[in-house]
C-alpha positions as CSV (number, residue, x, y, z in Angstrom):
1,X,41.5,-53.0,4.9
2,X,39.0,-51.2,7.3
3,X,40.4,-48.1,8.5
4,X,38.4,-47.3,11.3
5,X,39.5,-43.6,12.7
6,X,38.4,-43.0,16.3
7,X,38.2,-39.7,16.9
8,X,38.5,-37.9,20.5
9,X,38.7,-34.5,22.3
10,X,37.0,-32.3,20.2
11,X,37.8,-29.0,20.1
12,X,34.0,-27.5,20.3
13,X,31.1,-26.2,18.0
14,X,32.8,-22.7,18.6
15,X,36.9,-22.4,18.8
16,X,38.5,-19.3,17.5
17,X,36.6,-17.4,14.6
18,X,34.6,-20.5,13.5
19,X,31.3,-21.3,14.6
20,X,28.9,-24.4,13.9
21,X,32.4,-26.6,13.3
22,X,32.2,-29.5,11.9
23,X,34.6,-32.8,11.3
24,X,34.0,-35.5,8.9
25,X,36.1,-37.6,6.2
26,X,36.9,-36.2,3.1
27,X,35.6,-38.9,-0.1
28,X,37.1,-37.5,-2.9
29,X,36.0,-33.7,-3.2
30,X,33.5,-33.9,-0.5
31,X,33.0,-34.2,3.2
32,X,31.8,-37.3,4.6
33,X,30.2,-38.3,7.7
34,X,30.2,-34.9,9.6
35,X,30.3,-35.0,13.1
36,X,29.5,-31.4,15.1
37,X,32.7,-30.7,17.0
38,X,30.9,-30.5,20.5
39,X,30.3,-34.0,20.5
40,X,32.0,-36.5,23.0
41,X,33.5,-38.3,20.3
42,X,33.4,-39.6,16.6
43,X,34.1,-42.3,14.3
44,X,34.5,-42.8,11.1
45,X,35.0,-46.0,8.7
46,X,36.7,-46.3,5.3
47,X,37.8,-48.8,3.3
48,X,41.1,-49.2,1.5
49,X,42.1,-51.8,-1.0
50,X,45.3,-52.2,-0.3
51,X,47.6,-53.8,-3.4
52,X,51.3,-54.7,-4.5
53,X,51.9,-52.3,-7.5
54,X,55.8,-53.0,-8.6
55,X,56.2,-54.9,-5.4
56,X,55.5,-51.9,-3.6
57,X,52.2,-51.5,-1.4
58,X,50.1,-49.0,-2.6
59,X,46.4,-47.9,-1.3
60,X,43.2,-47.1,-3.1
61,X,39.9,-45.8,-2.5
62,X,37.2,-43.4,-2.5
63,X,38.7,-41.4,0.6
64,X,42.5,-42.0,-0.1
65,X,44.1,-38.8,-1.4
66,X,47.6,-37.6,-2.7
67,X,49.7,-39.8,-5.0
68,X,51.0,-42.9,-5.3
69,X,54.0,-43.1,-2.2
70,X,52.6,-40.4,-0.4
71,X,49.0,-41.5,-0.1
72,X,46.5,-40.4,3.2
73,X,43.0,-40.2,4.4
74,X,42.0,-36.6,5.2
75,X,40.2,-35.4,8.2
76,X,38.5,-32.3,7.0
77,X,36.8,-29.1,9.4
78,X,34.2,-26.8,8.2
79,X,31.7,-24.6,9.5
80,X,27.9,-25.5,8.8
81,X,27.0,-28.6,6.9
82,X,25.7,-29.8,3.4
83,X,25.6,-27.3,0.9
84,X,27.0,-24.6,3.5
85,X,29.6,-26.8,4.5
86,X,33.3,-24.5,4.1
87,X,36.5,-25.7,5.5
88,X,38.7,-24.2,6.6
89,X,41.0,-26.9,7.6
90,X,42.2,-30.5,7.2
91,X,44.5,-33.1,9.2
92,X,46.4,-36.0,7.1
93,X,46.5,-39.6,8.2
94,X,49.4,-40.9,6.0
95,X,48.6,-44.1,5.2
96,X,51.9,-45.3,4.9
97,X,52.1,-45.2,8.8
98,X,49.6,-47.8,9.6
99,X,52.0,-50.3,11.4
100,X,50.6,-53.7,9.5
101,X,48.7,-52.9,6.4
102,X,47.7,-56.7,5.8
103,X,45.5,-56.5,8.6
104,X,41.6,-56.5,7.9
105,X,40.7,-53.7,10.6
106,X,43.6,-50.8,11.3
107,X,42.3,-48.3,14.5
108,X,43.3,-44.4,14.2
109,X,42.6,-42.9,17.1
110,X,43.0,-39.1,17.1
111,X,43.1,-36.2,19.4
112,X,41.1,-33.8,17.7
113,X,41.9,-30.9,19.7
114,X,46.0,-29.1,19.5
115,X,47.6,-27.6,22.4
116,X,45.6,-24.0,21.3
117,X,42.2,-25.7,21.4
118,X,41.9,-25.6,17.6
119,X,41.0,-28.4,15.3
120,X,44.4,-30.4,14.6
121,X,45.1,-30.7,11.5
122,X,48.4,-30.6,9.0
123,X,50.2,-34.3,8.9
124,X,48.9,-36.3,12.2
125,X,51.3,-37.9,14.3
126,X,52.0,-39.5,18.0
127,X,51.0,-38.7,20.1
128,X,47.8,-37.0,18.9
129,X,47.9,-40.4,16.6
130,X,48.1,-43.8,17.9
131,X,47.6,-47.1,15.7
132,X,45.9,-50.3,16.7
């Protein structure tokens, strides 16, 4: 499966006591794809395998975190980028919500921003996250 993650209303280079923000995927350890957070929008792709393990459906890949059950792609938020990346945040798309899991290509799209004008993150839900 292609998780494509659509990203929206970003909360701005600047927001609270962090400056040069940044947003990517997290792949493994690392961030992925960083997009400043002053831009109009992002995206980001990722595959999944998606298989049956004891006729349960289960997800693996190189940006799927947490364990087996409770697995999710993380959004993550630093300041700076490359080697001075640091975050200091991150927002969980459990995969377990995607509505049909068979499909080839599954759409996130994300409000980036909370209802303070930070960076959302903890575990995402509607309606800061809708599925297509």
């Amino acid at each position: 499966m292609r998780l494509v993650i659509e990203g929206h209303h970003l909360p701005g280079r600047s927001c609270g006591c962090y400056d040069d923000v940044h947003v990517g995927v997290q792949v493994r350890r690392d961030p992925a794809d960083l997009v400043a957070a002053d831009a109009e929008s992002a995206t980001w792709e990722v595959e999944v395998e998606v298989v049956d393990r004891d006729g349960e459906t289960d997800f693996r890949g190189p940006a799927v975190q947490g364990r087996r059950g409770e697995r999710f792609v993380y959004l993550t938020w630093g300041e700076g980028v490359g080697e001075a990346f640091t975050m200091f945040r991150r927002a969980k798309l459990m995969l377990s919500d995607v509505p049909d899991p068979a499909e080839p290509i599954v759409t996130a799209r994300v409000d980036l921003t909370d209802e303070a004008g930070m960076p959302r993150c903890a575990r995402l839900r509607p309606p800061a996250l809708g599925w297509a």
